[in-house]
C-alpha positions in Angstrom: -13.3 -16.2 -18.5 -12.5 -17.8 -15.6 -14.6 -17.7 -12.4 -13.6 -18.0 -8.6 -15.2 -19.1 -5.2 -14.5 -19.9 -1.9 -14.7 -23.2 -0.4 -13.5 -23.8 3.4 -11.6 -20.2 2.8 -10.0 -21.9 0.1 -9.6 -20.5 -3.7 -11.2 -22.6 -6.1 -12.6 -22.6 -9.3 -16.2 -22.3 -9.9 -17.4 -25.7 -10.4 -14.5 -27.6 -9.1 -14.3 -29.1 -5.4 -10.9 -28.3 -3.2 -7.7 -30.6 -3.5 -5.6 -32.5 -1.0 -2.8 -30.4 -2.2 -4.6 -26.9 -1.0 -5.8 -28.8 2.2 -1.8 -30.3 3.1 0.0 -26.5 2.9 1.3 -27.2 -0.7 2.3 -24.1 -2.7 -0.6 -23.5 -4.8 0.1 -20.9 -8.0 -2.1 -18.7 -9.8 -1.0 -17.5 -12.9 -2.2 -15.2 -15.1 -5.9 -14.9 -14.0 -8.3 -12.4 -13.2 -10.4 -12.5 -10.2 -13.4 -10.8 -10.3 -16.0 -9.3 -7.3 -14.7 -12.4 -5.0 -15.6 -11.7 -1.3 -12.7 -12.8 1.1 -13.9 -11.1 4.1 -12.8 -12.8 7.2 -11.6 -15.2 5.6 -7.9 -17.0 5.3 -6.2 -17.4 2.8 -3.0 -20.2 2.8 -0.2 -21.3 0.6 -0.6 -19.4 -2.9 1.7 -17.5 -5.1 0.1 -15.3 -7.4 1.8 -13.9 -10.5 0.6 -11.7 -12.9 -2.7 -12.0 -11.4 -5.7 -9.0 -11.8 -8.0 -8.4 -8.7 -11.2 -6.4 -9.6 -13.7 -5.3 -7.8 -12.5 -8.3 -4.6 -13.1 -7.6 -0.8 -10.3 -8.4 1.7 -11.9 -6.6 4.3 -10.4 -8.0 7.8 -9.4 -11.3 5.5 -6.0 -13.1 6.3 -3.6 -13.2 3.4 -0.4 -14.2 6.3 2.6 -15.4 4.4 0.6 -15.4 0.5 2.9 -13.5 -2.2 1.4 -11.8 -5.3 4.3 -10.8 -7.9 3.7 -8.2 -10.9 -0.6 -8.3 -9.6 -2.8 -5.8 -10.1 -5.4 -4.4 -7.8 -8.3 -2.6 -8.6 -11.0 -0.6 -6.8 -10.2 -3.4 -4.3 -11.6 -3.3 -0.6 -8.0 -4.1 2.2 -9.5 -2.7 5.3 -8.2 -4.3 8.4 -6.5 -7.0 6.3 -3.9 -9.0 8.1 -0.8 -9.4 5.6 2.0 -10.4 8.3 4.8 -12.2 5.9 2.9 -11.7 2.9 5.0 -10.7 -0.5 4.2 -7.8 -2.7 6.4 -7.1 -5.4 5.5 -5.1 -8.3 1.8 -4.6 -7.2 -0.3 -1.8 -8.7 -3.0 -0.7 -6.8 -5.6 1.3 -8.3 -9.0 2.9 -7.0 -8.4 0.4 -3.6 -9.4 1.0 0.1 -6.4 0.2 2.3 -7.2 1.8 5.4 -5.8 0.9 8.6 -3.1 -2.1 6.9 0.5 -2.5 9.0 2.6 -3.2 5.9 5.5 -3.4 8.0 5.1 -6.8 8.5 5.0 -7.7 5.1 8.0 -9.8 4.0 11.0 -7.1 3.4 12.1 -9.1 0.1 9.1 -8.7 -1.9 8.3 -5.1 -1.0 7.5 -3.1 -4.2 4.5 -1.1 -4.7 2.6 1.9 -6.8 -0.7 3.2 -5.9 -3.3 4.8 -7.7 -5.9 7.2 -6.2 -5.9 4.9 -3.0 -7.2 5.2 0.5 -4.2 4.9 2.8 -5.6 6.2 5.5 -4.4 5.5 9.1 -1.8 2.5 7.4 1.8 2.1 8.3 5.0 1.9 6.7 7.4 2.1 9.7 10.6 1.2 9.2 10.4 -0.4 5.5 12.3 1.1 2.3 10.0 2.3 -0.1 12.2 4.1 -2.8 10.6 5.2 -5.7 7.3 4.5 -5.1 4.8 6.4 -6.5 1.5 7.5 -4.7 -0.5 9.3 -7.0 -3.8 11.1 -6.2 -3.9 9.4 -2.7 -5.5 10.2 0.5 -2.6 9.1 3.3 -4.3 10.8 6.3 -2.3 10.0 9.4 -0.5 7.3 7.9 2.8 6.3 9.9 6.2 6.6 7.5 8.5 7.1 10.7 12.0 5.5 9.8 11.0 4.8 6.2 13.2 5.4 3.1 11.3 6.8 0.8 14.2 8.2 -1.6 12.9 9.8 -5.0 9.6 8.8 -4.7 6.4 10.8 -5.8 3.6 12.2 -4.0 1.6 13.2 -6.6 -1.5 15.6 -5.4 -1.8 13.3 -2.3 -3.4 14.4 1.1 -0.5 14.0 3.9 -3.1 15.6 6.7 -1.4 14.2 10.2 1.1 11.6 8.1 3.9 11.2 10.6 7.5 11.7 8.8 10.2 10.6 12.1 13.4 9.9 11.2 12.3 9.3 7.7 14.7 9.3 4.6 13.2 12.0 2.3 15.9 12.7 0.0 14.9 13.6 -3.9 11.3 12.9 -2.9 9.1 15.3 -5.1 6.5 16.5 -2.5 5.5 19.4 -5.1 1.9 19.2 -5.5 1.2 16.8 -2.1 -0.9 19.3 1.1 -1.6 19.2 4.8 1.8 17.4 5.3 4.0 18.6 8.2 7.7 17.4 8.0 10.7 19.0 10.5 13.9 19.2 8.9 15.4 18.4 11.8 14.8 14.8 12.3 14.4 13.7 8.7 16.9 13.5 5.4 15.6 16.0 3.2 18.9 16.5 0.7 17.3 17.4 -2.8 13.8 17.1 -1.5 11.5 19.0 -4.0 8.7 21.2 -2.4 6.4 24.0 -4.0 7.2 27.5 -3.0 3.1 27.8 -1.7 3.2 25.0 1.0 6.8 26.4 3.1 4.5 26.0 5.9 4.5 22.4 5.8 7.9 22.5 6.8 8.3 25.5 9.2 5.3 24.7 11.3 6.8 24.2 14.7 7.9 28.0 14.3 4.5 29.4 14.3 5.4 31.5 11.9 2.8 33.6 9.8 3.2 33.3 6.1 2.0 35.5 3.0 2.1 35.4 -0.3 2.1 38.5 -2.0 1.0 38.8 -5.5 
């Protein structure tokens, strides 16, 4: 298998010294490879196209991925904390196991904008503004993540943890919230037609009433 380093915050293969092409701003694509345990933190990261690609076990932390795209990748038990990913492309990405606390994916680029994520850290992130239909967050912790003015139409929070997410204006309609907690959503100034709740978590939905719920058994 393949292995990768960095050289001048440049991708490289182990062994091999950097080109004029990744040095002059020349599309560089990755196909097909796996990446493995490669540290990018603080670094930057220019002019590749990754398709297909896996990511294990790779740190991003407060790395600069501006304007990169990475079609049909898959991330796992990745590190994205504070990663800067203005213009950058995801469509198709998997995430699985990953820390992505604190990322502004609202300034991703709007035409590669697909993603599914798999017992994730989304904490504190934002999605303001971006269309996100059918997107399936599954066992994910999205504490105080901002989805204000986001489409999220039939997608699936699967046993995530919406504790202080901020739904404004939001499109919510046919999204299964069923086994999702801790989120608070007013009817009032989202789209909730065909939104699909559990009977035990009302509250999440009437909490600006103060009203006192119980469940009788």
């Amino acid at each position: 298998m393949r292995s990768y380093q960095l050289q001048f915050g440049i991708l490289v293969e182990t062994g091999k010294t950097t080109n004029k092409n990744s040095m002059t701003g020349k599309i560089i694509n990755h196909e097909n490879k796996t990446f493995t345990k490669v540290d990018f933190t603080d670094k930057t990261l220019r002019n590749r196209e990754f398709y297909e690609c896996i990511f294990v076990g790779c740190i991003f932390v407060n790395s600069d991925l501006i304007g990169n795209s990475f079609e049909d990748c898959t991330f796992e038990n990745c590190n994205f904390s504070m990663t800067k990913i203005q213009g950058a492309g995801f469509r198709n990405a998997s995430f699985k196991d990953c820390k992505i606390v604190g990322i502004d994916f609202s300034e991703c680029n709007k035409f590669m904008f697909s993603f599914s994520f798999y017992n994730c850290h989304l904490d504190y992130s934002t999605f303001f503004g971006t269309r996100l239909q059918e997107t399936k967050f599954d066992k994910c912790s999205l504490k105080e993540t901002d989805f204000s003015e986001v489409d999220l139409s039939s997608s699936v929070f699967y046993e995530c943890d919406l504790t202080g997410a901020i739904f404004s204006h939001s499109t919510l309609e046919k999204v299964d919230f069923r086994t999702a907690i801790n989120y608070s959503i007013d009817p009032e100034f989202n789209k909730l037609k065909k939104a699909k709740f559990s009977g035990f978590n009302l509250e999440g939905l009437l909490y600006k009433h103060h009203l006192d719920i119980y469940y009788n058994n």
